[in-house]
C-alpha positions as CSV (number, residue, x, y, z in Angstrom):
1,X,87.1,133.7,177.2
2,X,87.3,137.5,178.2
3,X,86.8,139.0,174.7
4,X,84.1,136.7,174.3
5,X,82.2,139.7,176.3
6,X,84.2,142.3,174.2
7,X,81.5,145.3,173.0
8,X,78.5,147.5,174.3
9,X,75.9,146.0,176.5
10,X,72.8,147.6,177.8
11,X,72.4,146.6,181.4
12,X,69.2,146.4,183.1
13,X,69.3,145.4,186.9
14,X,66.5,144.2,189.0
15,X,66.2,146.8,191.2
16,X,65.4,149.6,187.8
17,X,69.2,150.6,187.7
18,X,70.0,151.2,183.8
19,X,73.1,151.9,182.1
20,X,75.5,151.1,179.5
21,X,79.0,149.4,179.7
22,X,81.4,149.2,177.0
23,X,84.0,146.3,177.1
24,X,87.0,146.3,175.5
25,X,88.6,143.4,174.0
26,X,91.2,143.8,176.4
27,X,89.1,143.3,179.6
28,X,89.0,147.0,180.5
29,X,85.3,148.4,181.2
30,X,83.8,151.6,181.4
31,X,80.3,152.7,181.7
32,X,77.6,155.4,180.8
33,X,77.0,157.1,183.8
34,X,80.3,157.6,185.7
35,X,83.9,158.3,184.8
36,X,84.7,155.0,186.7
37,X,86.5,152.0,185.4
38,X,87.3,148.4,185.7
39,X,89.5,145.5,184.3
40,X,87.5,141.9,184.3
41,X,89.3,139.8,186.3
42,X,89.1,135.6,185.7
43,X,86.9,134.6,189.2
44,X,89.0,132.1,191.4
45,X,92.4,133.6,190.0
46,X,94.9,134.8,192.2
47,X,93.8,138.7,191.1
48,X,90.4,138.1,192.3
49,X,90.3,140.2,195.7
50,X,86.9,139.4,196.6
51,X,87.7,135.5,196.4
52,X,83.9,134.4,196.3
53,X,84.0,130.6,195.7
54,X,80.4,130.6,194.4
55,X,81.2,132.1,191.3
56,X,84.7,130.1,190.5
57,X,84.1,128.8,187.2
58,X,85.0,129.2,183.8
59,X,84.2,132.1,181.9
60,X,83.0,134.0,185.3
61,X,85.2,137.4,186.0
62,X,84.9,140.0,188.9
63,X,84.4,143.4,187.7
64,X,85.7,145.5,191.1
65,X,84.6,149.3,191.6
66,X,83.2,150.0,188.1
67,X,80.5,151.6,190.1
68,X,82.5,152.6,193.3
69,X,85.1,151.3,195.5
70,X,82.8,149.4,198.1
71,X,81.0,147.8,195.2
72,X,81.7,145.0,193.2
73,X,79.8,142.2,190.2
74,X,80.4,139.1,189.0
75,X,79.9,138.7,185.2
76,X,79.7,136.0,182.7
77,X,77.8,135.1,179.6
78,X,74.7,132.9,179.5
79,X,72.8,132.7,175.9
80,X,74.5,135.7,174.4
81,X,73.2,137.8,177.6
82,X,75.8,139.2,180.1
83,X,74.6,138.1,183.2
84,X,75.4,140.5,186.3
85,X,75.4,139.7,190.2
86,X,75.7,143.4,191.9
87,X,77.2,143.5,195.4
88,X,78.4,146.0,197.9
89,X,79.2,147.2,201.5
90,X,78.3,150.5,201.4
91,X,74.4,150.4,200.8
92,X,71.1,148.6,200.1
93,X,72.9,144.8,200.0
94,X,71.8,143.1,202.4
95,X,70.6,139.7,200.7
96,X,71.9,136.8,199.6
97,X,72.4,136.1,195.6
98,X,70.9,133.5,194.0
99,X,74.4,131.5,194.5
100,X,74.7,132.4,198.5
101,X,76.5,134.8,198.4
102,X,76.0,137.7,201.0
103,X,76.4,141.5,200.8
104,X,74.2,140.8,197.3
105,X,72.1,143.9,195.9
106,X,70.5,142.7,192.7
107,X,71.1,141.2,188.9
108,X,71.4,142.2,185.9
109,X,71.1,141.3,182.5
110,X,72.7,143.0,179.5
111,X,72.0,143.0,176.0
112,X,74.9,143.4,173.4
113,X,74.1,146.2,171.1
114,X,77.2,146.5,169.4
115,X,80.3,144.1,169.0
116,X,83.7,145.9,170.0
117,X,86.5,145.4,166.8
């Protein structure tokens, strides 16, 4: 469920990337470091642009652009941990993720340090 994600969450990515994103129980998602934003969107859904059938499952959702427009994540929870695949087109992603997917940069992990009301 999307607002099951719903608060602040300090993200740390394997490659020593840190910020913060702040979810909103409405989907919407901002971060730290950047006046970017981004909705989550439910993976395998119709609004999912990237299509990636690796991560069509329940509770999984696209975040597109949050950090620019060639980029994109997949997010979902696992153990009260937001889990983050990073990908992109426009830089250092040149591996494949830990599902297969190509175009893969890194994970992250993010720690909820406050629950959004």
């Amino acid at each position: 469920v999307m607002s099951d994600l719903a608060g602040t969450w300090r993200m740390l990515y394997s490659n020593g990337h840190q910020c913060t994103y702040r979810v909103a129980q409405d989907g919407s998602v901002t971060r730290d470091v950047s006046e970017g934003a981004s909705k989550l969107i439910p993976a395998g859904s119709s609004e999912d642009t990237r299509g990636d059938t690796n991560f069509r499952s329940d509770g999984r959702f696209l975040l597109d652009g949050l950090h620019r427009p060639a980029q994109w994540e997949y997010v979902w929870l696992d153990g009260g941990r937001l889990q983050v695949r990073h990908f992109c087109v426009d830089g250092d992603c040149w591996s494949s993720s830990p599902e297969g997917s190509s175009n893969f940069c890194c994970t992250g992990t993010g720690e909820r340090v406050r629950e959004e009301l």
